[in-house]
C-alpha positions in Angstrom: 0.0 0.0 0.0 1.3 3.5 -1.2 0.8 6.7 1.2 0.7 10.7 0.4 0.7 13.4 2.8 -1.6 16.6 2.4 0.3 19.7 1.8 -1.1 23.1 3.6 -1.8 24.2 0.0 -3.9 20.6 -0.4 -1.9 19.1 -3.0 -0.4 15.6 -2.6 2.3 13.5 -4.4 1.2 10.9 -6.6 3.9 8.2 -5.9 6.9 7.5 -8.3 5.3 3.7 -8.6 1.6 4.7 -9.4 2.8 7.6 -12.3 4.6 4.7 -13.7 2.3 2.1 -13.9 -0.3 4.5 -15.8 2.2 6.6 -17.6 1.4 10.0 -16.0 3.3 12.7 -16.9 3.7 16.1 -16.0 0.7 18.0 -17.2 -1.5 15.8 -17.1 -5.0 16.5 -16.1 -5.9 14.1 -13.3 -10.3 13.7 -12.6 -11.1 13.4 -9.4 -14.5 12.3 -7.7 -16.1 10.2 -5.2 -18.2 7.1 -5.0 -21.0 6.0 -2.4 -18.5 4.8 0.0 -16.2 7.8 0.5 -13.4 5.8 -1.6 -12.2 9.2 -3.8 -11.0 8.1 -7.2 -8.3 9.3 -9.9 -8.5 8.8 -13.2 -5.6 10.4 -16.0 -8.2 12.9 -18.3 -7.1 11.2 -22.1 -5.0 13.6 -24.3 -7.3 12.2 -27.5 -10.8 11.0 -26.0 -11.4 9.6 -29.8 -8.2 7.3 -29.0 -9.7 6.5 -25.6 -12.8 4.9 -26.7 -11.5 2.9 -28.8 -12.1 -0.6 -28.5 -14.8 0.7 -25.4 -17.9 -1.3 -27.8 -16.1 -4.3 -28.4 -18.0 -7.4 -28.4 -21.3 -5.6 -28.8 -22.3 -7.3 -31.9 -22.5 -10.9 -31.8 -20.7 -10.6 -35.0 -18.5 -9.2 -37.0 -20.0 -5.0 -37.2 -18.6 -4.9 -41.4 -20.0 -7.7 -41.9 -23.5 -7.0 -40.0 -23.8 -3.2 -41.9 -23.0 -4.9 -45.2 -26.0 -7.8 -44.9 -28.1 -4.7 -43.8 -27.5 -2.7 -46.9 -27.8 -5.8 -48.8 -31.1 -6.5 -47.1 -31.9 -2.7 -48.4 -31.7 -3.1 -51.9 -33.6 -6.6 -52.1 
């Protein structure tokens, strides 16, 4: 388990360990917020949200999505 001290300011030191494991860098915009049982969270804000969501529907379509679009089109001009 990892520990950081509150500064008077409120600022803390994300430990050497956790900014490696999830490549934080300097500048990096950190979201924080809370969930029901007072556990706060941080997440790293993504420099390109597109690039971020990729992959985030995977396995949505029980088969392949090109292949799905294309039978609907076909379906289309029958």
């Amino acid at each position: 388990m990892l520990h950081a001290k509150v500064g008077k300011k409120g600022q803390i030191v994300i430990p050497y360990e956790l900014r490696k494991k999830y490549g934080i860098k300097c500048s990096d915009t950190i979201i924080i917020t809370d969930d029901q049982q007072g556990n706060i969270i941080l997440a790293v804000k993504p420099t390109d949200p597109t690039q971020a969501m990729r992959g985030a529907l995977k396995g949505l379509w029980k088969e392949d999505a090109q292949e799905y679009i294309c039978k609907l089109r076909q379906e289309d001009r029958e």
